[in-house]
Every structure is written in C-alpha cells, then in structure tokens.
Chimera marker file (.cmm) of the C-alpha trace (Angstrom):
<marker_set name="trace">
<marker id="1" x="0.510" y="-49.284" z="-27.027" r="1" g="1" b="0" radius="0.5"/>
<marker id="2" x="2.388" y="-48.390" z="-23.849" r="1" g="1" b="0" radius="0.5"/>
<marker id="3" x="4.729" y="-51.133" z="-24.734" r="1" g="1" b="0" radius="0.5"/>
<marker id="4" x="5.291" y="-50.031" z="-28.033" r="1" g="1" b="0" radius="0.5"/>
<marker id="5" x="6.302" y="-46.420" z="-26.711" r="1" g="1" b="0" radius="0.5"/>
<marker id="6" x="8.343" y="-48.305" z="-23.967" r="1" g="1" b="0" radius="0.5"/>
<marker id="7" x="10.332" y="-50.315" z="-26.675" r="1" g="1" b="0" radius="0.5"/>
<marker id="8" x="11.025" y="-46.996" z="-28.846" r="1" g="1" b="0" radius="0.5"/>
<marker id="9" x="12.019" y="-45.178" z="-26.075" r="1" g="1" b="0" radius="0.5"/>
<marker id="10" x="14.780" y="-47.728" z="-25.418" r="1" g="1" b="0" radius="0.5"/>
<marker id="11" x="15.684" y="-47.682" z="-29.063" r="1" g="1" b="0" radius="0.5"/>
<marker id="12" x="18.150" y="-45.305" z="-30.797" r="1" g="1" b="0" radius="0.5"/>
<marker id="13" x="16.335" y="-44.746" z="-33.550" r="1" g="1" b="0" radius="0.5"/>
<marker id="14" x="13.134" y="-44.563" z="-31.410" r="1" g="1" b="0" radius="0.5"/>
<marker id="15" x="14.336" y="-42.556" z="-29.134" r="1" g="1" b="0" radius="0.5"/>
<marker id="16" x="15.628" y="-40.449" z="-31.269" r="1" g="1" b="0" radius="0.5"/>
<marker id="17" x="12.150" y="-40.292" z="-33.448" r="1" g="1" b="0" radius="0.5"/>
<marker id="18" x="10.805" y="-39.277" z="-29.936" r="1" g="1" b="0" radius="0.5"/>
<marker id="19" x="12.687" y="-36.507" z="-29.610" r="1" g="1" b="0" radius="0.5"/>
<marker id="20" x="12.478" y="-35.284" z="-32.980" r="1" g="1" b="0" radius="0.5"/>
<marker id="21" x="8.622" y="-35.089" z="-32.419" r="1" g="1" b="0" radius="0.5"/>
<marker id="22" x="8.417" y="-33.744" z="-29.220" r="1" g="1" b="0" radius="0.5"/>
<marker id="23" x="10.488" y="-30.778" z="-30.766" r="1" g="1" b="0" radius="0.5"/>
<marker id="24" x="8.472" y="-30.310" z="-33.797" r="1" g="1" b="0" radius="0.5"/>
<marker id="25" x="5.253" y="-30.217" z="-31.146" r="1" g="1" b="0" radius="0.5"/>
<marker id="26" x="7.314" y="-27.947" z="-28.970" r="1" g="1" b="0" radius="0.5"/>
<marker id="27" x="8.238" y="-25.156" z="-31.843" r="1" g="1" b="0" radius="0.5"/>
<marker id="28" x="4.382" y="-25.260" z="-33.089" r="1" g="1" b="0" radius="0.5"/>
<marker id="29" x="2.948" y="-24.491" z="-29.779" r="1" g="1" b="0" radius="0.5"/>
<marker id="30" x="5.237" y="-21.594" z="-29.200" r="1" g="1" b="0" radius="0.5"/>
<marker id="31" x="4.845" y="-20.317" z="-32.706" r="1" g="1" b="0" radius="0.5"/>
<marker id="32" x="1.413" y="-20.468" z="-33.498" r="1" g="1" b="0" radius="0.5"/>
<marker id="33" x="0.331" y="-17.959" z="-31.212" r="1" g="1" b="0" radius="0.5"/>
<marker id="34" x="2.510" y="-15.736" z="-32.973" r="1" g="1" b="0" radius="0.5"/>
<marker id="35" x="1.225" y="-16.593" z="-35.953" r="1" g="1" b="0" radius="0.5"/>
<marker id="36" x="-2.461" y="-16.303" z="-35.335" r="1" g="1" b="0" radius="0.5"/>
<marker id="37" x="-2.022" y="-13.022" z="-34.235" r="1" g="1" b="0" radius="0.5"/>
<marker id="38" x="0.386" y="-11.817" z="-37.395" r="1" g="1" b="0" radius="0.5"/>
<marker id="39" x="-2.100" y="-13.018" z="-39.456" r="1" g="1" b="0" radius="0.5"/>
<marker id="40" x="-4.844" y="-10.972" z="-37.851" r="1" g="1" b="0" radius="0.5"/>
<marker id="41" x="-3.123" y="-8.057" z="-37.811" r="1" g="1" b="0" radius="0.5"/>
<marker id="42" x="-1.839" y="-8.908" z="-41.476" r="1" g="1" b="0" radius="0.5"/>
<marker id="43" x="-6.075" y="-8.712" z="-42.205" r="1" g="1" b="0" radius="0.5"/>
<marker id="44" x="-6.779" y="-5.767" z="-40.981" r="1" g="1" b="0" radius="0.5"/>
<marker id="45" x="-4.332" y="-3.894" z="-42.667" r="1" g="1" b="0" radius="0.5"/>
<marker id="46" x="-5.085" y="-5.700" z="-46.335" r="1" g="1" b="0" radius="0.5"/>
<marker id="47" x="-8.798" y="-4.534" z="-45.387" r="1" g="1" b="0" radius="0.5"/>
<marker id="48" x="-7.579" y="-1.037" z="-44.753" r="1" g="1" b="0" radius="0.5"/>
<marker id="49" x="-5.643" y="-1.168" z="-47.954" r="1" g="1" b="0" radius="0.5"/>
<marker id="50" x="-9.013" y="-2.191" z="-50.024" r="1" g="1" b="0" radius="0.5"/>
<marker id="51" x="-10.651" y="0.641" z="-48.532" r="1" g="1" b="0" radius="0.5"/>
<marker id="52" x="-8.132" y="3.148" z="-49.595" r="1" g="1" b="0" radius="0.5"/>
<marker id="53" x="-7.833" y="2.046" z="-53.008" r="1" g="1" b="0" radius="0.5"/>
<marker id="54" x="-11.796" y="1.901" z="-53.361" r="1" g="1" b="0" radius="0.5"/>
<marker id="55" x="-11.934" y="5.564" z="-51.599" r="1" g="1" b="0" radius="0.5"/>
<marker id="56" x="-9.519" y="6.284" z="-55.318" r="1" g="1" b="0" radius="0.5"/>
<marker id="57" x="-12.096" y="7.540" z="-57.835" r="1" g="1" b="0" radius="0.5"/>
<marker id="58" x="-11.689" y="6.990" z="-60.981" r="1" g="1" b="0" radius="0.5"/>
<marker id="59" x="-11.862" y="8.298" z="-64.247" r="1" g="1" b="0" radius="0.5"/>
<link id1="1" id2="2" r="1" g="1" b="0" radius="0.2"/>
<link id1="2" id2="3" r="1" g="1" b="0" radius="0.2"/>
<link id1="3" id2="4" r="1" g="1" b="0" radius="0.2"/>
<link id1="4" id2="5" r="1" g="1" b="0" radius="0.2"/>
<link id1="5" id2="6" r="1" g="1" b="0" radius="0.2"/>
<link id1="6" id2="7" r="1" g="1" b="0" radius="0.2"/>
<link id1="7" id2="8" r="1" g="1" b="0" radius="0.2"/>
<link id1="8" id2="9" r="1" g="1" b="0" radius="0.2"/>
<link id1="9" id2="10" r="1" g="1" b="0" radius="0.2"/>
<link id1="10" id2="11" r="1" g="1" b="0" radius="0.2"/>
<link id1="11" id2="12" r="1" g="1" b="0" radius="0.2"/>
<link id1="12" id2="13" r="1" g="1" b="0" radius="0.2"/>
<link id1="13" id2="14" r="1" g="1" b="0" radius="0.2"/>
<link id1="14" id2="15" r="1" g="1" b="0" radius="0.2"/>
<link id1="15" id2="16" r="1" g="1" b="0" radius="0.2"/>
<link id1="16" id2="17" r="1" g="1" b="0" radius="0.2"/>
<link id1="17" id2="18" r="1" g="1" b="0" radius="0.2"/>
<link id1="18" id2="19" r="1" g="1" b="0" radius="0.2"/>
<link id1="19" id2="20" r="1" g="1" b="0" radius="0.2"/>
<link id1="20" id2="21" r="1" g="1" b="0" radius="0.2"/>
<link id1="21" id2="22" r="1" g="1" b="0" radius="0.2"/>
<link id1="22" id2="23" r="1" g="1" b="0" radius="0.2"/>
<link id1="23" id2="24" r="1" g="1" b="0" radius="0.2"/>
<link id1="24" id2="25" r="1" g="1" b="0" radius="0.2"/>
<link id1="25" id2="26" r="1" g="1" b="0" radius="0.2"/>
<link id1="26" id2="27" r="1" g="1" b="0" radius="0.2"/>
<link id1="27" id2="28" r="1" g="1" b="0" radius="0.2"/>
<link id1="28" id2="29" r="1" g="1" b="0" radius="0.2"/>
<link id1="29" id2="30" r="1" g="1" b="0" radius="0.2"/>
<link id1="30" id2="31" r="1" g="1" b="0" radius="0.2"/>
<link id1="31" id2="32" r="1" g="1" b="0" radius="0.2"/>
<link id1="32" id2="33" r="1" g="1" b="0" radius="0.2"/>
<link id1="33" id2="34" r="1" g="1" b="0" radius="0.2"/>
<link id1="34" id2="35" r="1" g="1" b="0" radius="0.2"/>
<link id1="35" id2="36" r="1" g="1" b="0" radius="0.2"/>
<link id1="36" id2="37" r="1" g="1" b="0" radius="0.2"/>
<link id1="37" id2="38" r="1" g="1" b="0" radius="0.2"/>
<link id1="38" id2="39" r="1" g="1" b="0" radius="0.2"/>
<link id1="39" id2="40" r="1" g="1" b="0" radius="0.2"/>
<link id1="40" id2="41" r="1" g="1" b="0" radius="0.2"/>
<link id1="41" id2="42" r="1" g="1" b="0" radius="0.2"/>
<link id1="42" id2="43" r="1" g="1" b="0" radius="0.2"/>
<link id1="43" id2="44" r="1" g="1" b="0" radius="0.2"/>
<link id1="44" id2="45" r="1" g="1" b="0" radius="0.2"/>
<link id1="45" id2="46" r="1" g="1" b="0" radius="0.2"/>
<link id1="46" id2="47" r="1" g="1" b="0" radius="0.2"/>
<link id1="47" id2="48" r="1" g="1" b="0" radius="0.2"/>
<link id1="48" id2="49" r="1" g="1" b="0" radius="0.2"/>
<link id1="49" id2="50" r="1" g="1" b="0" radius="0.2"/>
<link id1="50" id2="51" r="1" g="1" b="0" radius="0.2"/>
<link id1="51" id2="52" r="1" g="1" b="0" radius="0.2"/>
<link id1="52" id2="53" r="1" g="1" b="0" radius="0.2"/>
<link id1="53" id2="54" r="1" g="1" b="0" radius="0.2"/>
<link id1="54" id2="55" r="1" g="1" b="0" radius="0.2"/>
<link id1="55" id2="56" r="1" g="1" b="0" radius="0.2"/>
<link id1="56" id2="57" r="1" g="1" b="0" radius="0.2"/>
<link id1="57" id2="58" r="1" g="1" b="0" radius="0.2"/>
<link id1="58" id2="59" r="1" g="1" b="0" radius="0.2"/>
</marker_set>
C-alpha cells in the first residue's frame, strides 16, 4: 500500500489525483460545519412556519 501511494506520488497523473483529493477533503471539512448548522437553523424556522400556518383557522 505505502508503495503504491509512493509510486503515485511520483507520478503526474498520481500526483496530480493526490492533490485533487486532498482538496475535495479539504473544502468538505471546512464546509460542512457550515452546513450542519444552516440546515438546523433552516429546521427550526420550517417548524415555526408549520406552526403559523396551523395557528390559521379555517373556514
């Protein structure tokens, strides 16, 4: 395995696969927390929306 890695990382195309990954795993890690937390927030307010529109009586 380690020699694997070794030989890509001496490769163009491997090195540049390396690379590519490491940013892909780079931009997830710093986006997801931002994420996770938009998509809390993005909960509570569709919950506060339901219970407005169920507060709406109707005819």
């Amino acid at each position: 395995m380690f020699e694997l890695l070794k030989r890509m990382w001496h490769d163009q195309k491997g090195n540049h696969f390396l690379e590519v990954a490491l940013y892909i795993i780079l931009f997830t890690l710093a986006v997801a927390p931002f994420v996770s937390g938009l998509a809390g927030e993005i909960g509570v307010k569709m919950q506060e929306m339901r219970n407005k529109i169920g507060q709406v009586g109707g005819p």
